[in-house]
N, CA, C and O atoms as a GROMACS GRO file, in nm:
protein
  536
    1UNK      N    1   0.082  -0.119   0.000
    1UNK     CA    2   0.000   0.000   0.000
    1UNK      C    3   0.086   0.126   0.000
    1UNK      O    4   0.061   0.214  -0.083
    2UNK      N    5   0.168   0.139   0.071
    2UNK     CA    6   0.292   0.257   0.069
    2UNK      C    7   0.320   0.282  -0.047
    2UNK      O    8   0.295   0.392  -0.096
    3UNK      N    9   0.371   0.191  -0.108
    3UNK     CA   10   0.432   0.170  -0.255
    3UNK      C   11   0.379   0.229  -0.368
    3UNK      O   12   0.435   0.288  -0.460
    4UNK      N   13   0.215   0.193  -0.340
    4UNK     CA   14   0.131   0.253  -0.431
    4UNK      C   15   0.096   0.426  -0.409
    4UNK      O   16   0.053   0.510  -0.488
    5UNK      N   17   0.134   0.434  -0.264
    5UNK     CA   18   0.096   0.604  -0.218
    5UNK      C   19   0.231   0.657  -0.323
    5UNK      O   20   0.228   0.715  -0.432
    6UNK      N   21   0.316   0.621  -0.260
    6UNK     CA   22   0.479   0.678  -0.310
    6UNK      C   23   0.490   0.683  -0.471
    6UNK      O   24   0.523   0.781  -0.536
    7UNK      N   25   0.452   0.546  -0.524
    7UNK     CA   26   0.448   0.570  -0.667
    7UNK      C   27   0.367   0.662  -0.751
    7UNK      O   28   0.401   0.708  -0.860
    8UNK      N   29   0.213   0.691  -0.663
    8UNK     CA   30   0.137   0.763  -0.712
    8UNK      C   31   0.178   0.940  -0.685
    8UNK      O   32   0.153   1.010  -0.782
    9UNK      N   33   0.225   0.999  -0.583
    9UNK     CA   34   0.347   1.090  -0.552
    9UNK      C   35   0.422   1.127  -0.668
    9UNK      O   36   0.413   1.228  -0.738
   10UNK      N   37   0.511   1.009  -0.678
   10UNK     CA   38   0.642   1.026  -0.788
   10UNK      C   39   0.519   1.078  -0.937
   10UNK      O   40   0.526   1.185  -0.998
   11UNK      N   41   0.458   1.011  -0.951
   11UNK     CA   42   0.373   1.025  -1.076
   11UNK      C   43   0.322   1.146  -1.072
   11UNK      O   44   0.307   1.196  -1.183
   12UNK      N   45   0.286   1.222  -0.968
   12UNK     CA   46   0.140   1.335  -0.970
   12UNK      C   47   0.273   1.451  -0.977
   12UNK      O   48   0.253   1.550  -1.048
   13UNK      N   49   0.378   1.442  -0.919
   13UNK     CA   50   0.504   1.535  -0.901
   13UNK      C   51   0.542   1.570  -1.019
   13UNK      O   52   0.553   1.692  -1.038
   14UNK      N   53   0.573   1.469  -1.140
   14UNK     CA   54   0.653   1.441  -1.200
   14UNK      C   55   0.521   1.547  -1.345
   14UNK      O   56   0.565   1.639  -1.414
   15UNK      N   57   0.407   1.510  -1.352
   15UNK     CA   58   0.296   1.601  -1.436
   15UNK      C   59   0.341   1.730  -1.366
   15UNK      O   60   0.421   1.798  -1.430
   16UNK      N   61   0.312   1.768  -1.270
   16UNK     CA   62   0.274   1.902  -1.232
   16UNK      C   63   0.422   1.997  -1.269
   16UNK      O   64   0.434   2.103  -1.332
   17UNK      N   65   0.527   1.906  -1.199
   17UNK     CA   66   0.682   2.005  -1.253
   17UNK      C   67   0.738   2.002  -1.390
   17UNK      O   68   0.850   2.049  -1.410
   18UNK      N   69   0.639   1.928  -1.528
   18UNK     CA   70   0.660   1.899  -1.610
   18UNK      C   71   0.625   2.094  -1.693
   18UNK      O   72   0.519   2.157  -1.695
   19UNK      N   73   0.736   2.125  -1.737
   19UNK     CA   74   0.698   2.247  -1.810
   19UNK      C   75   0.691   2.259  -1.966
   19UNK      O   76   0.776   2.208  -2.041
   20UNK      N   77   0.590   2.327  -2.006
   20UNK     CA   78   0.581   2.289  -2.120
   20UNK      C   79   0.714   2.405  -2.210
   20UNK      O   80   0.750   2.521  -2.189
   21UNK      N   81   0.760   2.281  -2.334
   21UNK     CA   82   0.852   2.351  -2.386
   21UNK      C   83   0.783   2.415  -2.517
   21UNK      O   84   0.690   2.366  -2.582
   22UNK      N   85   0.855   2.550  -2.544
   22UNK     CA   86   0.859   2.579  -2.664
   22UNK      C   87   0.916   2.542  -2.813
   22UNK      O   88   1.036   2.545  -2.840
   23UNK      N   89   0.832   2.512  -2.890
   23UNK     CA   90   0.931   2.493  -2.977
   23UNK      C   91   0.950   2.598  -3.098
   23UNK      O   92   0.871   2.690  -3.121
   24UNK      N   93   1.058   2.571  -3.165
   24UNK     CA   94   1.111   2.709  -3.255
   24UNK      C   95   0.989   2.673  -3.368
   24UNK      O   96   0.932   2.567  -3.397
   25UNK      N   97   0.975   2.827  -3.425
   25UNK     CA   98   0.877   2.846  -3.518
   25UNK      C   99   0.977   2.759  -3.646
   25UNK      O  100   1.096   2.735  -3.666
   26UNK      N  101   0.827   2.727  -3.723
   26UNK     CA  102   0.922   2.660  -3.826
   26UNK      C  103   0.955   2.769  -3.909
   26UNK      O  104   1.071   2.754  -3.947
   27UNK      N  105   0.887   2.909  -3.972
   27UNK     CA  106   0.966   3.001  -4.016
   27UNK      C  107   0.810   3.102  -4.066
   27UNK      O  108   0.702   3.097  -4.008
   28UNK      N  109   0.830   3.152  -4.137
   28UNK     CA  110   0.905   3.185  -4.267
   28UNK      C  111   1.000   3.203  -4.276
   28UNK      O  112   1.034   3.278  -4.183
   29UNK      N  113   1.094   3.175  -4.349
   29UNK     CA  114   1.252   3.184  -4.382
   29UNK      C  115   1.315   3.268  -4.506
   29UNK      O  116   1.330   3.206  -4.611
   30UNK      N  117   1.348   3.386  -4.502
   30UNK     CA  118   1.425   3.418  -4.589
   30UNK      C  119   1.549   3.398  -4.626
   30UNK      O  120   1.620   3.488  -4.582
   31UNK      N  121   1.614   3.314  -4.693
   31UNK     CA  122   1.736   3.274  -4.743
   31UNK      C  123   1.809   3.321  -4.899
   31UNK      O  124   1.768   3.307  -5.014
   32UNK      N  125   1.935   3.381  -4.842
   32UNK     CA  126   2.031   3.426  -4.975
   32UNK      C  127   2.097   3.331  -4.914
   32UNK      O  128   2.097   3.263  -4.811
   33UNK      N  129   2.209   3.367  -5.108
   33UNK     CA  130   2.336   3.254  -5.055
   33UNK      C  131   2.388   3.352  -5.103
   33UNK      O  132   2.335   3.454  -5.148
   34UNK      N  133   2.549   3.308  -5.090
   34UNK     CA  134   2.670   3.369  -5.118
   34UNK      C  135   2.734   3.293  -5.176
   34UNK      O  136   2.734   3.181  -5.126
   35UNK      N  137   2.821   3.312  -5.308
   35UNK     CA  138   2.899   3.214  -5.406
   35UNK      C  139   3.067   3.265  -5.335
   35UNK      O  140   3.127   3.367  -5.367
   36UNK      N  141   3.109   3.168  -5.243
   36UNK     CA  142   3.235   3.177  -5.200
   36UNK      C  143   3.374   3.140  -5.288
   36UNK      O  144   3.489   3.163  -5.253
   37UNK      N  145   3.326   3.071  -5.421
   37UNK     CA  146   3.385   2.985  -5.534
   37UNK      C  147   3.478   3.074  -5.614
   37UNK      O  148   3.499   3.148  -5.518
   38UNK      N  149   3.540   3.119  -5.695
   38UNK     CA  150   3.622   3.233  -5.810
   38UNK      C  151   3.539   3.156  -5.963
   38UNK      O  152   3.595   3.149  -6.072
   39UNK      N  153   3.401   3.108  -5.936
   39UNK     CA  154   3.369   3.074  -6.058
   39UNK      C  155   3.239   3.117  -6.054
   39UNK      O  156   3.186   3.146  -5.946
   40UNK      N  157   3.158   3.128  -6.197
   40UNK     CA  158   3.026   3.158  -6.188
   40UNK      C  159   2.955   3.023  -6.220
   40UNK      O  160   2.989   2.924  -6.284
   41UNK      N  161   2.807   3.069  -6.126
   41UNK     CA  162   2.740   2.945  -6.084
   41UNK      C  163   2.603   2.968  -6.133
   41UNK      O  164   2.544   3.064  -6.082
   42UNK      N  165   2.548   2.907  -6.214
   42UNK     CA  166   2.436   2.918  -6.296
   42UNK      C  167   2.314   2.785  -6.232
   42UNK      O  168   2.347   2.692  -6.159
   43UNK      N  169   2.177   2.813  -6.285
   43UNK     CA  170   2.080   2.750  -6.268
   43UNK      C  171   2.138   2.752  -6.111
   43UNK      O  172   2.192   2.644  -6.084
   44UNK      N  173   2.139   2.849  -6.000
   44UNK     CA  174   2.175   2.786  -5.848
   44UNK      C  175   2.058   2.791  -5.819
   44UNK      O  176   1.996   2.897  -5.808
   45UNK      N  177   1.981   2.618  -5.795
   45UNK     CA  178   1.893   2.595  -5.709
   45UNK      C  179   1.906   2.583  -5.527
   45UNK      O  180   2.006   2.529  -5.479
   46UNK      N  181   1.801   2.635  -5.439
   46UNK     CA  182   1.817   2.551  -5.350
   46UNK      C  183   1.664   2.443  -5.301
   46UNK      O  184   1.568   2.434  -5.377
   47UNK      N  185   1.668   2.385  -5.190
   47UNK     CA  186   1.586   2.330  -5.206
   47UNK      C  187   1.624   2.290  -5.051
   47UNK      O  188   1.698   2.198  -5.014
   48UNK      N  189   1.524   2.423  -4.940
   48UNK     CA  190   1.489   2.373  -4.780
   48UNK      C  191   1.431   2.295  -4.739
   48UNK      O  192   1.451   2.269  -4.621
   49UNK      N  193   1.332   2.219  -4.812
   49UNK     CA  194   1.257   2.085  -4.754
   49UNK      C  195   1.122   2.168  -4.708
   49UNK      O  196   1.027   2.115  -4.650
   50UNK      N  197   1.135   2.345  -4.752
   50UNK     CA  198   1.052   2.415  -4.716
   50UNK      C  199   0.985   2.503  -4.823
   50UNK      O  200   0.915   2.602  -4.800
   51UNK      N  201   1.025   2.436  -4.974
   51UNK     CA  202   1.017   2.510  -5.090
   51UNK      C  203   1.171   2.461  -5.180
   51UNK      O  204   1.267   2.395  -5.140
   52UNK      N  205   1.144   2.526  -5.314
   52UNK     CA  206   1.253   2.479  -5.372
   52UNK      C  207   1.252   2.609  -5.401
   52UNK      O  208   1.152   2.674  -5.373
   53UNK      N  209   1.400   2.690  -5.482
   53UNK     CA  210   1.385   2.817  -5.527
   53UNK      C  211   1.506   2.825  -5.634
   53UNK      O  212   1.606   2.766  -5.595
   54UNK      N  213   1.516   2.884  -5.753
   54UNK     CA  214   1.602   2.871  -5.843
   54UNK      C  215   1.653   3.011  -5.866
   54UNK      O  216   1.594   3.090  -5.940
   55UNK      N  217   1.810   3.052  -5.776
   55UNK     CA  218   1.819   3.162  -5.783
   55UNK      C  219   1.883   3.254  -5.909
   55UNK      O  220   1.925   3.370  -5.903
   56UNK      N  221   1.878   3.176  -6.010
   56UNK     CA  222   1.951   3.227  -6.158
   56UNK      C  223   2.120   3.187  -6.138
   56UNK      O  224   2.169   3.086  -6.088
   57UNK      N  225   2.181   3.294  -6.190
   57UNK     CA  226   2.311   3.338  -6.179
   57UNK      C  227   2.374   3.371  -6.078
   57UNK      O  228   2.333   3.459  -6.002
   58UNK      N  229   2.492   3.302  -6.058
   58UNK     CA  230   2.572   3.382  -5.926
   58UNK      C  231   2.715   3.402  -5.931
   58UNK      O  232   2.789   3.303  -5.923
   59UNK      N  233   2.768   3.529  -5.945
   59UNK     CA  234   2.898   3.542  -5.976
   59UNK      C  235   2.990   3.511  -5.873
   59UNK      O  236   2.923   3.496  -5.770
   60UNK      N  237   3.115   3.493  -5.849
   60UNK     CA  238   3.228   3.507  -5.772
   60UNK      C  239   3.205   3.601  -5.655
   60UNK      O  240   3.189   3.723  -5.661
   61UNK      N  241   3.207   3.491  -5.501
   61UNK     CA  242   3.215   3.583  -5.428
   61UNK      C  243   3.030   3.758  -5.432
   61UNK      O  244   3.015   3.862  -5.367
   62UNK      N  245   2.968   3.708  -5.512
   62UNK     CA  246   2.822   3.768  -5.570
   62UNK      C  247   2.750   3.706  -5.415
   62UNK      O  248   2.809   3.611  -5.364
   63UNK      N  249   2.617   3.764  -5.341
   63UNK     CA  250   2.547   3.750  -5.262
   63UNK      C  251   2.384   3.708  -5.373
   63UNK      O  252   2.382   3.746  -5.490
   64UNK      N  253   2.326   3.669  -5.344
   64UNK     CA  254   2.194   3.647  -5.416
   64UNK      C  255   2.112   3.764  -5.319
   64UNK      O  256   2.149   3.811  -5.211
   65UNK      N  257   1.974   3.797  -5.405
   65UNK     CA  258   1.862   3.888  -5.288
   65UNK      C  259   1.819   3.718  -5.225
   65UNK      O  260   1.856   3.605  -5.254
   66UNK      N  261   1.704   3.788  -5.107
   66UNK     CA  262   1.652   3.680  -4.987
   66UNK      C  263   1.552   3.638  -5.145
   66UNK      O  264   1.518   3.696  -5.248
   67UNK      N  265   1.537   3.512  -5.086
   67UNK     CA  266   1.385   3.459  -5.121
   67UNK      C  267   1.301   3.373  -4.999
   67UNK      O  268   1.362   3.280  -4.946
   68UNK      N  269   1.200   3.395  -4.966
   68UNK     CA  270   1.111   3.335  -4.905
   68UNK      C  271   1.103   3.174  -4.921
   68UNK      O  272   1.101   3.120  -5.031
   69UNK      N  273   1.100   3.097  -4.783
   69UNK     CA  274   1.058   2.975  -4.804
   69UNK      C  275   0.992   2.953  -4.633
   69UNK      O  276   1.026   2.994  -4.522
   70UNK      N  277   0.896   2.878  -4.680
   70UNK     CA  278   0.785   2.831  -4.513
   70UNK      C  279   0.900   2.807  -4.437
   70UNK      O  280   0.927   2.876  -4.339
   71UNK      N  281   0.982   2.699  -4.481
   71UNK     CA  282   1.106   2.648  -4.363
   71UNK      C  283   1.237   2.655  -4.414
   71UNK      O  284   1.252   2.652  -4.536
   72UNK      N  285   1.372   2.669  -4.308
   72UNK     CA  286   1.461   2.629  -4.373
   72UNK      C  287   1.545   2.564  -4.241
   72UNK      O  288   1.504   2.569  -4.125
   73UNK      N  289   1.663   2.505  -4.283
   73UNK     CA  290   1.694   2.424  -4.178
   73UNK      C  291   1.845   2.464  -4.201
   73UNK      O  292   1.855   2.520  -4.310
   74UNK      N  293   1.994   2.452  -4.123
   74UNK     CA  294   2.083   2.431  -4.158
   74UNK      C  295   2.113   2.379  -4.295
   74UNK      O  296   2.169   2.460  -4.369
   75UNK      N  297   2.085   2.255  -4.346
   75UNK     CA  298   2.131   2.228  -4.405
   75UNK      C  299   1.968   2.223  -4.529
   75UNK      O  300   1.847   2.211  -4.511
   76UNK      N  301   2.043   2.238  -4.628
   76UNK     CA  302   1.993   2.240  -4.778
   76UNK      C  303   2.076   2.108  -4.886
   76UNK      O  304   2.176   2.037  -4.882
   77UNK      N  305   1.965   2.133  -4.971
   77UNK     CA  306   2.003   2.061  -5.149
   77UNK      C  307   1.996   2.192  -5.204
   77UNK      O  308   1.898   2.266  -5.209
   78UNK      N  309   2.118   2.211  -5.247
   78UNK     CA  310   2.214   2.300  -5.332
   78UNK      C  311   2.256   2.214  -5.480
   78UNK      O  312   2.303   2.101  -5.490
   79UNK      N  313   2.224   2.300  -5.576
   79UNK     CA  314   2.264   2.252  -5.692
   79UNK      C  315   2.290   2.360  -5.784
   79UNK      O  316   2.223   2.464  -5.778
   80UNK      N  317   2.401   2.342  -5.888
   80UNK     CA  318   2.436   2.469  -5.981
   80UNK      C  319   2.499   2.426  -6.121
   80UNK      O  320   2.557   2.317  -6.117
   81UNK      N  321   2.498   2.467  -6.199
   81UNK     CA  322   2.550   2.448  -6.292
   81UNK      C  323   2.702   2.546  -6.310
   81UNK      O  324   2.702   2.668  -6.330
   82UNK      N  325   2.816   2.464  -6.299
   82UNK     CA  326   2.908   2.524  -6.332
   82UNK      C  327   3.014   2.487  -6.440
   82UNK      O  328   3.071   2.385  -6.402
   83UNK      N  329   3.068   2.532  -6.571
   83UNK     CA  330   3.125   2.534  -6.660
   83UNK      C  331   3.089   2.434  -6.706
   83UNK      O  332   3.172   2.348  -6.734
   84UNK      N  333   2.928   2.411  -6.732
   84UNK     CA  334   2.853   2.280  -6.788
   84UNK      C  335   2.799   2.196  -6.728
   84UNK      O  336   2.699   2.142  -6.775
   85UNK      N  337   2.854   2.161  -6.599
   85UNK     CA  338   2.878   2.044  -6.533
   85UNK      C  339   2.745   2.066  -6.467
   85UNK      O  340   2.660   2.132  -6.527
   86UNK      N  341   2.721   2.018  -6.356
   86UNK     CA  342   2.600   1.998  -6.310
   86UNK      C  343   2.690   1.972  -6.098
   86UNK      O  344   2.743   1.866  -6.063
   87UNK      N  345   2.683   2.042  -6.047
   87UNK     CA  346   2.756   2.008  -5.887
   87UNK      C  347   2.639   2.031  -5.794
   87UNK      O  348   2.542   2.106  -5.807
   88UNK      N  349   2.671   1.944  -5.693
   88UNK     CA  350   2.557   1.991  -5.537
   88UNK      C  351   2.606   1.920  -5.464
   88UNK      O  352   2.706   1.851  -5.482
   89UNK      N  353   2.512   1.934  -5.329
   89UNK     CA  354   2.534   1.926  -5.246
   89UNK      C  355   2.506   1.780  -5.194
   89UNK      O  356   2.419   1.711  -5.245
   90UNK      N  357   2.593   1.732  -5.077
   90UNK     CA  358   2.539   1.582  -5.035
   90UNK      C  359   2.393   1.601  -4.986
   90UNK      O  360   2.350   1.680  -4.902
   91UNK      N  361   2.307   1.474  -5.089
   91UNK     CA  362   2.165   1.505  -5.061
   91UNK      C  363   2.119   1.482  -4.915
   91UNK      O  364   2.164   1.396  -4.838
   92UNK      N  365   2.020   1.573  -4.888
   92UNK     CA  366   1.967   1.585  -4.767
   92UNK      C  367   1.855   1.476  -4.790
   92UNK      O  368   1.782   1.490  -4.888
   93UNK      N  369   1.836   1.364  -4.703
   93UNK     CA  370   1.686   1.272  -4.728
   93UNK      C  371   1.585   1.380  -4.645
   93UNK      O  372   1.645   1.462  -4.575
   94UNK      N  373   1.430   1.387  -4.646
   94UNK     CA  374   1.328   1.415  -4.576
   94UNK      C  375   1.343   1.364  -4.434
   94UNK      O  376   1.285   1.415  -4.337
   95UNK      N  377   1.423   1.260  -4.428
   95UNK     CA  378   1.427   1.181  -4.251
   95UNK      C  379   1.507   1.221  -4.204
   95UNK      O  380   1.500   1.205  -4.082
   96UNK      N  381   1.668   1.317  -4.266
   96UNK     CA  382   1.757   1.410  -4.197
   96UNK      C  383   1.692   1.522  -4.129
   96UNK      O  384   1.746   1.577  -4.033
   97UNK      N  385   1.571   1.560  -4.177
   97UNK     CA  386   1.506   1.714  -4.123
   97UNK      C  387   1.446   1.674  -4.016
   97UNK      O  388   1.403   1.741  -3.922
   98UNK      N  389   1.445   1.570  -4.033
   98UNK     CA  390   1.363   1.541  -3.817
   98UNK      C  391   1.480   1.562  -3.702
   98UNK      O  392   1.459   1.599  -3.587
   99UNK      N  393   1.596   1.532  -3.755
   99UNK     CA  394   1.706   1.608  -3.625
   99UNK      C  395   1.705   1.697  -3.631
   99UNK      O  396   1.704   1.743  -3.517
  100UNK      N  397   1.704   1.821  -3.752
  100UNK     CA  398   1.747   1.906  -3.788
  100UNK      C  399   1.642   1.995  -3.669
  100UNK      O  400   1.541   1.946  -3.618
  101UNK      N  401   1.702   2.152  -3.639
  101UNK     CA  402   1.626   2.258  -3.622
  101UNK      C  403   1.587   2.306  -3.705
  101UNK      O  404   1.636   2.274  -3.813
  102UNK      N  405   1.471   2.416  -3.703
  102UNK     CA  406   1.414   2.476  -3.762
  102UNK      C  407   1.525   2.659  -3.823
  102UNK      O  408   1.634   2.621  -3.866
  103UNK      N  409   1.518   2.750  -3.828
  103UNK     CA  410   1.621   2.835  -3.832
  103UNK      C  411   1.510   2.947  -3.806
  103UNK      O  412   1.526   3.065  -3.774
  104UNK      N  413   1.408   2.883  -3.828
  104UNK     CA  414   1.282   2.999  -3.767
  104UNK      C  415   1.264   3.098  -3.850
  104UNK      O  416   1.301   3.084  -3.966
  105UNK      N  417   1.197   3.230  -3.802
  105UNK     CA  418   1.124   3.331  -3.872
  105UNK      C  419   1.267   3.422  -3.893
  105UNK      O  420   1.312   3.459  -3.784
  106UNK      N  421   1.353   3.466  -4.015
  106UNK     CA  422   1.480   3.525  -4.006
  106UNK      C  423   1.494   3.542  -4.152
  106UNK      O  424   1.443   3.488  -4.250
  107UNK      N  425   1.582   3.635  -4.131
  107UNK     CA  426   1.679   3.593  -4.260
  107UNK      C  427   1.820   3.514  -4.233
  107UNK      O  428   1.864   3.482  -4.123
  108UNK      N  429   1.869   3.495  -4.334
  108UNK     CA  430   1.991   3.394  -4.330
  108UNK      C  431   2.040   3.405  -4.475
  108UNK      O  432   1.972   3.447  -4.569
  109UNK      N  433   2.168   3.360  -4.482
  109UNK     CA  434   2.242   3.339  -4.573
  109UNK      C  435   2.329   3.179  -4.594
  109UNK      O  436   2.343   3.127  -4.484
  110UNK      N  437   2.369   3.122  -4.670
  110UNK     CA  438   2.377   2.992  -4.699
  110UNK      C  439   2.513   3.070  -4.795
  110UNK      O  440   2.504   3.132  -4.901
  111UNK      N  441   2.653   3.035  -4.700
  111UNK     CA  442   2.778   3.048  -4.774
  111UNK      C  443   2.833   2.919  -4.830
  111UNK      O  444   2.882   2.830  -4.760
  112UNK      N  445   2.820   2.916  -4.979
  112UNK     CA  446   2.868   2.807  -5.013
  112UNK      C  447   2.946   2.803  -5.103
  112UNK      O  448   2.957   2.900  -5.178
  113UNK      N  449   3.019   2.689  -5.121
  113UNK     CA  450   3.221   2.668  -5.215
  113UNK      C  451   3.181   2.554  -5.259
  113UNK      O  452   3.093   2.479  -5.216
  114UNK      N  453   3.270   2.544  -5.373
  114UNK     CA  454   3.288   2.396  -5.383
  114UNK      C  455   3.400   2.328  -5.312
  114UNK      O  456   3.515   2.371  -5.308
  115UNK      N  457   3.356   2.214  -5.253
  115UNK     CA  458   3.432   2.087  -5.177
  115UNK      C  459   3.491   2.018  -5.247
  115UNK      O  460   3.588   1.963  -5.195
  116UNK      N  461   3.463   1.986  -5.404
  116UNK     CA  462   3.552   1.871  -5.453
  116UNK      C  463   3.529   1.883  -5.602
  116UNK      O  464   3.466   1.800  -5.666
  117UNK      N  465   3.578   1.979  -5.646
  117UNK     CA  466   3.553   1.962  -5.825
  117UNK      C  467   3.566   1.857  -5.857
  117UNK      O  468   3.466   1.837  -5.925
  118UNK      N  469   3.646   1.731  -5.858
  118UNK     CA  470   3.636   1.630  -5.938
  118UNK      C  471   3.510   1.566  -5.920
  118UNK      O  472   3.452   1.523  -6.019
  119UNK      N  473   3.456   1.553  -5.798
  119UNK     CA  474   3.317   1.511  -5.781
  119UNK      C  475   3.220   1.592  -5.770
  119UNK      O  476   3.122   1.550  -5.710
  120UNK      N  477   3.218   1.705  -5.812
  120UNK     CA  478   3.123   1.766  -5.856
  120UNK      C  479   3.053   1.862  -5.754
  120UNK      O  480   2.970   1.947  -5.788
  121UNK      N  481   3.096   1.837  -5.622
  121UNK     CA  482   3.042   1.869  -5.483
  121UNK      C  483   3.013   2.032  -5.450
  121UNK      O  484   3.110   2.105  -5.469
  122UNK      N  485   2.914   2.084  -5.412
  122UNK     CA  486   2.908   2.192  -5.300
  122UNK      C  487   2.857   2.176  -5.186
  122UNK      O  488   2.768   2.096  -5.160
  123UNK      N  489   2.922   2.264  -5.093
  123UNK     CA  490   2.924   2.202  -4.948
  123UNK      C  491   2.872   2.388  -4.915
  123UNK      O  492   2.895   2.483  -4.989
  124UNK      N  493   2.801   2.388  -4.786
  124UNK     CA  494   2.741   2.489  -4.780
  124UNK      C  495   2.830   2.490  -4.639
  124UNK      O  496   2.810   2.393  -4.565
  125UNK      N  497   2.934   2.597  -4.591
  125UNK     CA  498   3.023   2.626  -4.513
  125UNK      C  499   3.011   2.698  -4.407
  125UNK      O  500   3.096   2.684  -4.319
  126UNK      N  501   2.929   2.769  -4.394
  126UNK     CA  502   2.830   2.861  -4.293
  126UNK      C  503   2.689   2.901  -4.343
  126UNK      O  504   2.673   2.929  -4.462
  127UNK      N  505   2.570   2.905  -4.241
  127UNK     CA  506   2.502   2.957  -4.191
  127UNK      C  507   2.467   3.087  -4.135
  127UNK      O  508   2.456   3.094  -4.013
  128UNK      N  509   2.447   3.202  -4.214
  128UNK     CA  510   2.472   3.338  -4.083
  128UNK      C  511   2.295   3.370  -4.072
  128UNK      O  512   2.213   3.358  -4.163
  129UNK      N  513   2.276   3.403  -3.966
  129UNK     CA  514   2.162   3.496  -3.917
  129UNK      C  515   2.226   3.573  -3.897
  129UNK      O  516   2.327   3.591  -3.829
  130UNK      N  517   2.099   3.685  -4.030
  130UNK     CA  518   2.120   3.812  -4.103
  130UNK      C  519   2.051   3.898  -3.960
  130UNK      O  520   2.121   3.947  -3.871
  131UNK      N  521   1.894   3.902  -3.966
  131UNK     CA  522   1.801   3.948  -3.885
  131UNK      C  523   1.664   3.870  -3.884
  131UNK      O  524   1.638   3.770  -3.951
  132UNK      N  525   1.575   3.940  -3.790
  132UNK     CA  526   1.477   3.838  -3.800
  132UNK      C  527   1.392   3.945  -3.915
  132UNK      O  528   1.418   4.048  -3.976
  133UNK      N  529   1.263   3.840  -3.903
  133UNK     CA  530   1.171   3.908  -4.042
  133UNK      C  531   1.130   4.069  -3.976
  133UNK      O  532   1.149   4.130  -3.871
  134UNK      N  533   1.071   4.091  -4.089
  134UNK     CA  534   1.016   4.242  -4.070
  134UNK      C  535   0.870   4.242  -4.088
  134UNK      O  536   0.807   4.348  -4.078
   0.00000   0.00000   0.00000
């Protein structure tokens, strides 16, 4: 009978000091990138898992304007066309974005290089929060 007082205790304690957490907004997200590369980068798609967006042309070291997407997360599918070729990023699956955070209601920028010309790679190198939305 104790056992059951005590366990029922631990239980009624354990609801009441339970606080509820917040969680981060999933966004709207405004995201530029930045071409960190000495090459120009054509068809630069990205693709947050929150929208896809195709930012045209991007010169050397060039910033893109923001574009809007519902979500964005650290990490992206980045893809570009450079001197023909076709390069991106290691694909993100839909089941990576369940660890992932959200980056919330902001702007941001997505600095990205290429990692490995022979394989074709861009690797997105920083993350900056610009400001939040307006």
């Amino acid at each position: 009978m104790k056992r059951i007082i005590i366990l029922s205790a631990i239980i009624l304690i354990s609801f009441v000091s339970c606080k509820k957490t917040e969680k981060t907004p999933e966004g709207p997200t405004d995201i530029r990138v930045t071409n960190l590369s000495d090459v120009v980068m054509t068809d630069l798609t990205v693709n947050t898992s929150g929208g896809e967006f195709n930012y045209g042309t991007l010169n050397p070291g060039s910033t893109s304007e923001y574009h809007r997407f519902d979500k964005a997360y650290p990490k992206a599918n980045i893809s570009a066309t450079i001197n023909g070729q076709k390069f991106k990023t290691d694909s993100v699956k839909a089941s990576d974005y369940l660890y992932y955070q959200y980056l919330g209601p902001m702007q941001a920028t997505y600095k990205i290089y290429i990692k490995n010309a022979a394989q074709k790679q861009l690797e997105i190198s920083d993350v900056v929060p610009e400001a939040p939305l307006k």
